[in-house]
Residue frames as qw, qx, qy, qz and C-alpha x, y, z in Angstrom:
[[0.231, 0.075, -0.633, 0.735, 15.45, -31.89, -22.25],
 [0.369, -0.509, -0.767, -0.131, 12.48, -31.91, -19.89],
 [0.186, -0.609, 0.099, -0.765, 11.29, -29.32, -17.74],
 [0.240, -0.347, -0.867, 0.266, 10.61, -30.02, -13.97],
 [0.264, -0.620, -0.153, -0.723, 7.61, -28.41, -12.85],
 [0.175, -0.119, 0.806, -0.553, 6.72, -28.38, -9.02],
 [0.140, -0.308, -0.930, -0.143, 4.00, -31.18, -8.21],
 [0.141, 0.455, 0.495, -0.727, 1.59, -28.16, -7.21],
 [0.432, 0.420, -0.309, -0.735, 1.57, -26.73, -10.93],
 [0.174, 0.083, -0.880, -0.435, 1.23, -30.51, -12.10],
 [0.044, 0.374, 0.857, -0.351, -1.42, -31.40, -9.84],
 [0.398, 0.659, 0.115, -0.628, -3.88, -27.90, -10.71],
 [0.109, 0.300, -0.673, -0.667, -3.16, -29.17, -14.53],
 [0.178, -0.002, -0.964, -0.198, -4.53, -32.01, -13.60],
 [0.003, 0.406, 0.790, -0.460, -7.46, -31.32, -12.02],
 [0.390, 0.690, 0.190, -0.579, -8.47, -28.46, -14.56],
 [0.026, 0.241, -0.723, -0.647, -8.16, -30.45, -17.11],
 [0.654, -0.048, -0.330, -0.679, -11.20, -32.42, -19.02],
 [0.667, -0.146, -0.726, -0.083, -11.10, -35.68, -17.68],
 [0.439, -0.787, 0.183, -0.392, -10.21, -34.09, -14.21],
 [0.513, 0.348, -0.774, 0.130, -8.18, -36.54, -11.72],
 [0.884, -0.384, -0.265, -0.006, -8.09, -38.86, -8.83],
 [0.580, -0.747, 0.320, 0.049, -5.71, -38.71, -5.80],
 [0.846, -0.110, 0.456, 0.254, -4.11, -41.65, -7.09],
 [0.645, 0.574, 0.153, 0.482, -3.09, -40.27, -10.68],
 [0.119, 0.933, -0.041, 0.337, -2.06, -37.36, -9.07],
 [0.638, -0.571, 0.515, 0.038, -0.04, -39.16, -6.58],
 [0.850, 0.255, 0.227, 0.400, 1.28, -41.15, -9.45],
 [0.512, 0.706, 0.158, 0.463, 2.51, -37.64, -11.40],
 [0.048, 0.875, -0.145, 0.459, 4.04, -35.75, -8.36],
 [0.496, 0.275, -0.696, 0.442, 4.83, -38.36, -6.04],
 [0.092, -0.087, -0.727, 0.675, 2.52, -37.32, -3.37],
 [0.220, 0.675, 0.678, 0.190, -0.98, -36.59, -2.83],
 [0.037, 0.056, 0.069, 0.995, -1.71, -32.33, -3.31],
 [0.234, -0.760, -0.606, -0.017, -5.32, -31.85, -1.33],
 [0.308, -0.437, -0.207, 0.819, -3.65, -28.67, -0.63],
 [0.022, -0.050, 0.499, 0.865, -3.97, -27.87, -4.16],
 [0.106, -0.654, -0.713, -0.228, -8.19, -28.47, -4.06],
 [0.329, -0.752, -0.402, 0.406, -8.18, -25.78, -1.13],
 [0.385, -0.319, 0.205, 0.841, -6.13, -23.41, -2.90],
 [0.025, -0.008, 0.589, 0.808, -8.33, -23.55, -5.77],
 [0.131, -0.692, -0.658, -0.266, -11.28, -23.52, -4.04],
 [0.157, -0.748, -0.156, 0.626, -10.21, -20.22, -1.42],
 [0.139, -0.228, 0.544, 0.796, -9.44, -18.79, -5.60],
 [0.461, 0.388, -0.070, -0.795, -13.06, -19.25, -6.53],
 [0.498, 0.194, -0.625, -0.569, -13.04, -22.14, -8.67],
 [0.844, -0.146, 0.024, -0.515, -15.85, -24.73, -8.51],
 [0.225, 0.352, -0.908, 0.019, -14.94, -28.27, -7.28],
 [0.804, -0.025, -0.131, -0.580, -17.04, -31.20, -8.33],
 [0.055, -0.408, 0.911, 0.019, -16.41, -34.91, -7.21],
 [0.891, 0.029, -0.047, -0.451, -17.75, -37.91, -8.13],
 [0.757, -0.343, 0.537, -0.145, -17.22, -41.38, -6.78],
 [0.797, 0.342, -0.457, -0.198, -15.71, -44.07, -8.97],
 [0.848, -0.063, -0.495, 0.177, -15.42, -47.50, -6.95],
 [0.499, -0.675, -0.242, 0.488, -13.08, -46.35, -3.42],
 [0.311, -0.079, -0.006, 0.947, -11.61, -43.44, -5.51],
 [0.282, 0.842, 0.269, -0.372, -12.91, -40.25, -5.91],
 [0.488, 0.337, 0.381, 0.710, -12.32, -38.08, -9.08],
 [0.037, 0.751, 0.125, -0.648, -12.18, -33.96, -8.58],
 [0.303, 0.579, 0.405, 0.639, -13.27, -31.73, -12.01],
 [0.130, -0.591, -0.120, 0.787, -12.28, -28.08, -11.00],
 [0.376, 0.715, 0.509, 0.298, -13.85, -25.52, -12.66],
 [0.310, 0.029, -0.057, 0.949, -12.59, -21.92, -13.08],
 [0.150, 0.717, 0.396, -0.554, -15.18, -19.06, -11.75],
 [0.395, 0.782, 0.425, 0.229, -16.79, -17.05, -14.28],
 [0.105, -0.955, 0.041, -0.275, -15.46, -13.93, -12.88],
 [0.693, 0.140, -0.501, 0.499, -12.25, -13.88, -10.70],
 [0.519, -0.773, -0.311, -0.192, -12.50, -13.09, -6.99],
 [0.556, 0.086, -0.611, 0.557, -10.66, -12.11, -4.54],
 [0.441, -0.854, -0.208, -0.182, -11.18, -10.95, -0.99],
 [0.543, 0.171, -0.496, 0.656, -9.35, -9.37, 1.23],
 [0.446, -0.636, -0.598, 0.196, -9.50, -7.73, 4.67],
 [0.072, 0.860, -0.043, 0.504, -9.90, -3.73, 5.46],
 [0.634, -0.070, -0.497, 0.588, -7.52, -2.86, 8.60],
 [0.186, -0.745, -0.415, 0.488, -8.53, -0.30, 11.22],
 [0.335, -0.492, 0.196, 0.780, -6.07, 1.95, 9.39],
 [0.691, 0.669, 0.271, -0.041, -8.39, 1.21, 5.90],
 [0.028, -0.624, 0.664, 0.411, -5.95, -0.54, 4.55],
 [0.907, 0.124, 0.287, -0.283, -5.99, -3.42, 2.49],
 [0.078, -0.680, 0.601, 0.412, -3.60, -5.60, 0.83],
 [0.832, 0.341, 0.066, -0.433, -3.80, -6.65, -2.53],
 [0.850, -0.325, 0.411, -0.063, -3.71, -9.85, -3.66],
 [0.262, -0.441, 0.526, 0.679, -0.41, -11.18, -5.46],
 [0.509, 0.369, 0.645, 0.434, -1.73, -12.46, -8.62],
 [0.138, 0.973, 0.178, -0.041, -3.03, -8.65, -9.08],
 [0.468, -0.779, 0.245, 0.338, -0.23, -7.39, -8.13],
 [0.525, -0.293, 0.611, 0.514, 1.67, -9.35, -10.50],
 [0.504, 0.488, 0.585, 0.407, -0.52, -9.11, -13.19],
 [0.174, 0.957, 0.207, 0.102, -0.97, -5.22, -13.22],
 [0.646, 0.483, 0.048, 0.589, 2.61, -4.65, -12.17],
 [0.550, -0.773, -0.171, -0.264, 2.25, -3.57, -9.04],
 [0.478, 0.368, -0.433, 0.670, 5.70, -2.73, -7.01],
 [0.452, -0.590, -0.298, 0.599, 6.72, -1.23, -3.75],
 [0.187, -0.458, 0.162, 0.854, 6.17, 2.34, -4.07],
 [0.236, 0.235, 0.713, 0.617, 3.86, 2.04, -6.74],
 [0.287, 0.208, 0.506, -0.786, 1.11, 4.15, -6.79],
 [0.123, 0.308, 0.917, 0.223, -2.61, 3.20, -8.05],
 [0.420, -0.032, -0.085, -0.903, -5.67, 5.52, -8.92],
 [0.189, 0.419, 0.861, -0.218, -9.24, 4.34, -7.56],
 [0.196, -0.069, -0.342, -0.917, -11.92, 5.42, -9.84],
 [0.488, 0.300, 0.706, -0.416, -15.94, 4.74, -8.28],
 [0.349, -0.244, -0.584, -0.691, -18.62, 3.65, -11.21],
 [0.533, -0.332, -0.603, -0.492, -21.93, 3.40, -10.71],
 [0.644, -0.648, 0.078, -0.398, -22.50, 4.11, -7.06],
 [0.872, -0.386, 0.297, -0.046, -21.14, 0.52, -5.59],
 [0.871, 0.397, 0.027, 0.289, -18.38, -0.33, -8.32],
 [0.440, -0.802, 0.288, 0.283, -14.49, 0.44, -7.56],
 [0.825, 0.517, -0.143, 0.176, -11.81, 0.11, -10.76],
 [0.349, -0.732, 0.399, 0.427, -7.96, 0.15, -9.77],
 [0.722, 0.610, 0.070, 0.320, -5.64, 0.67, -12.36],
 [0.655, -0.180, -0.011, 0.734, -1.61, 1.55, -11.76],
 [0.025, 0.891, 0.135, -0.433, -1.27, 5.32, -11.88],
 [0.751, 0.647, -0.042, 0.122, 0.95, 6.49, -15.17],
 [0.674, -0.325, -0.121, 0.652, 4.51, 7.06, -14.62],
 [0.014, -0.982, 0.134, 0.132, 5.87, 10.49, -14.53],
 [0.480, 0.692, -0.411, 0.349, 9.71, 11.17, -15.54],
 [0.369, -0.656, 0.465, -0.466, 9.87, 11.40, -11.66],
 [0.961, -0.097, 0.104, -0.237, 8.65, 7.64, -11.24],
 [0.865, 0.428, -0.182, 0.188, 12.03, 6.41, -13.28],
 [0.052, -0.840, 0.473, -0.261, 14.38, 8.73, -11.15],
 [0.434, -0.488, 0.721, -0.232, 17.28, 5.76, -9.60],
 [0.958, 0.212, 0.083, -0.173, 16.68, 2.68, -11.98],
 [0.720, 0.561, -0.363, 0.189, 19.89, 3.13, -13.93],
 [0.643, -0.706, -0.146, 0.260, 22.45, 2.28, -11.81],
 [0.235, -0.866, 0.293, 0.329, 25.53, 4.37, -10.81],
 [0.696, 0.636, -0.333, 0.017, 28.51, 4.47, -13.86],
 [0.908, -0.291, -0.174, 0.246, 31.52, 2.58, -12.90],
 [0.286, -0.311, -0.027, 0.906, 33.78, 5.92, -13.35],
 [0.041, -0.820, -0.360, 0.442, 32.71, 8.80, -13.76],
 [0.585, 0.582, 0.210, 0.524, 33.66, 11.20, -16.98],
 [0.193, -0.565, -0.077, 0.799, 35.70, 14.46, -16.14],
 [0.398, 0.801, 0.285, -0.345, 34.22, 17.23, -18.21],
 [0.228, -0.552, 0.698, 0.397, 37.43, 16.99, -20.42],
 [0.218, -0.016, 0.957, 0.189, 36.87, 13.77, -21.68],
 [0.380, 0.605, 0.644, -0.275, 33.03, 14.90, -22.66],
 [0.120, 0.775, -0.219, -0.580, 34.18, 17.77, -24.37],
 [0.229, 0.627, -0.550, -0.501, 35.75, 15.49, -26.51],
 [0.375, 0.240, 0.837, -0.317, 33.22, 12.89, -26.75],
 [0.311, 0.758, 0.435, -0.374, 31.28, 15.47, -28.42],
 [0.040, 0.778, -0.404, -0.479, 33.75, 16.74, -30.57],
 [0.142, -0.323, 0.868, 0.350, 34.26, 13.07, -32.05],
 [0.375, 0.496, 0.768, -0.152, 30.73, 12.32, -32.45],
 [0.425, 0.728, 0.237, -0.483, 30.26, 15.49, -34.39],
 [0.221, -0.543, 0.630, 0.509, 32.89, 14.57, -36.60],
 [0.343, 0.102, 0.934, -0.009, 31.46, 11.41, -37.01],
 [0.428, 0.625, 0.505, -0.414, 27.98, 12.67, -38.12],
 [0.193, 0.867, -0.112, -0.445, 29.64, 15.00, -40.74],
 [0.585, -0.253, 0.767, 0.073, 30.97, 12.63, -42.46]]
């Protein structure tokens, strides 16, 4: 059984792959061309070379050395980071993050740790509720159990 993929992810395969690709192959493999996908991956940083072959071109995307991102400070110095961070560090609503300065000019984020507090409302609510009865002897059947 085959996966579909959307013709964005096929198209960035192709194009960071070794041989790189041409409109046309990529219009062959997704059904349409995906010049969105060059722009995407050049506002991301990575290098994009083309060279002519007869009326086509061929694009060879390289991947930056370093990953970049920018983003813009708001009056309020804010700033809002971007998803792939986000996703990759695990980054929620409500999350909170520690800034640490190096070396004069150099900023590190990194997710603060959780606390006990941080977990408080995950689990959700039981569908009934025990009466203090029914614990009593909960406990009473577990210790049995144990003693065994």
């Amino acid at each position: 059984m085959s996966e579909r993929i959307p013709g964005t992810v096929a198209a960035e395969r192709l194009l960071t792959g070794p041989n790189g690709a041409t409109m046309d192959e990529i219009r062959a493999a997704t059904g349409g061309p995906q010049f969105n996908v060059l722009k995407k991956l050049e506002a991301r940083g990575y290098k994009i070379r083309k060279v002519k072959e007869g009326k086509a071109t061929r694009y060879f995307v390289e991947p930056p050395a370093v990953r970049v991102f920018e983003t813009v400070v708001t009056s309020n110095g804010q700033v809002t980071i971007p998803k792939e961070i986000r996703d990759r560090m695990g980054i929620r609503v409500g999350s909170k993050i520690r800034f640490s300065s190096e070396d004069g000019n150099r900023v590190v984020m990194t997710p603060a740790s959780l606390s006990i507090r941080d977990l408080f409302g995950i689990l959700p609510k039981p569908e009934r509720a025990m009466r203090l009865e029914e614990m009593d002897e909960a406990v009473r059947k577990a210790a049995v159990e144990r003693n065994r």
